[in-house]
C-alpha positions, 0 to 999 in steps of 0.5 A: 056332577056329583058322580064324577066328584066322589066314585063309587065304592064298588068302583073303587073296590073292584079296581084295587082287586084287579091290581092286587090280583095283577100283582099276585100273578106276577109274582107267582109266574116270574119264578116260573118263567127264570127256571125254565131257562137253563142256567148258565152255573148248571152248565159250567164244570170241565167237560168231556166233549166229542165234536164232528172235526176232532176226536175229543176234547175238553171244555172247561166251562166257568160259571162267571162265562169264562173257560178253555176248550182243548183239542186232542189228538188221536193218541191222547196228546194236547192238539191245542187250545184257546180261552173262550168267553161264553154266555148263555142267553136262553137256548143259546150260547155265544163263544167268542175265543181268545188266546192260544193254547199249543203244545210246544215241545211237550210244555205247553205254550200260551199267546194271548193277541187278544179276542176275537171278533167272530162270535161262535153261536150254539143252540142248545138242542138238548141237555147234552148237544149244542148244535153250531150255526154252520152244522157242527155238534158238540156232544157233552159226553161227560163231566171230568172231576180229576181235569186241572187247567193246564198252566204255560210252561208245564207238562202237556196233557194227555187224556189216554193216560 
């Protein structure tokens, strides 16, 4: 009877070791753990991106997980466009689309009908590939600094220029 009213010193001590010990470990492996996942903010910047289906094109990546992504055409004239709403969740991103971008007449138009219901998965294969669901790949080929937004009613972008 008296053991189980007063434990043991040994007992006691050994005890706040293993959660101290448990508390350390888990603060040194978390950090380790969130970096080794990409991160959405190193992704984000306007990209010059080469898929399967279309000559080029632009992806302008937010770190916040908003964007556009713009199709040209071979000659360098916007083909269209559509807002995207994308998040990185580990090794893979979901894009959802929303509004139309097209190239009216030289001008560009905007509709928005709201977002829609499909979810475009990638996995990211490497630094510089994201590989769709159904196959495509999309080759980020390189950073544009000098890209702006191209905002409705002004002049359509060309890329040959």
């Amino acid at each position: 009877m008296k053991y189980l009213r007063y434990p043991s010193f040994s007992r006691l001590l050994l005890s706040l070791l293993q959660a101290y010990a448990l508390v350390l470990l888990v603060f040194f492996l978390v950090p380790f753990a969130v970096a080794a996942e990409p991160d959405q903010k190193a992704w984000a910047g306007n990209w010059l991106v080469v898929g399967e289906s279309d000559q080029q094109l632009v992806w302008q990546l937010n770190a916040d997980g908003s964007g556009f992504a713009y199709g040209f055409q071979d000659d360098g004239r916007l083909s269209h466009g559509f807002a995207i709403n994308w998040q990185l969740d580990g090794d893979r991103v979901r894009v959802r689309t929303g509004a139309s971008v097209r190239c009216n007449g030289g001008v560009v138009a905007v509709a928005f009908a709201g977002w829609s219901a499909a979810t475009l998965d990638f996995a990211i294969v490497d630094g510089r590939h994201w590989l769709q669901r159904n196959g495509g790949l999309l080759a980020f080929q390189r950073r544009l600094s000098s890209w702006e937004t191209p905002r409705a009613g002004s002049e359509c972008p060309n890329l040959a220029i």
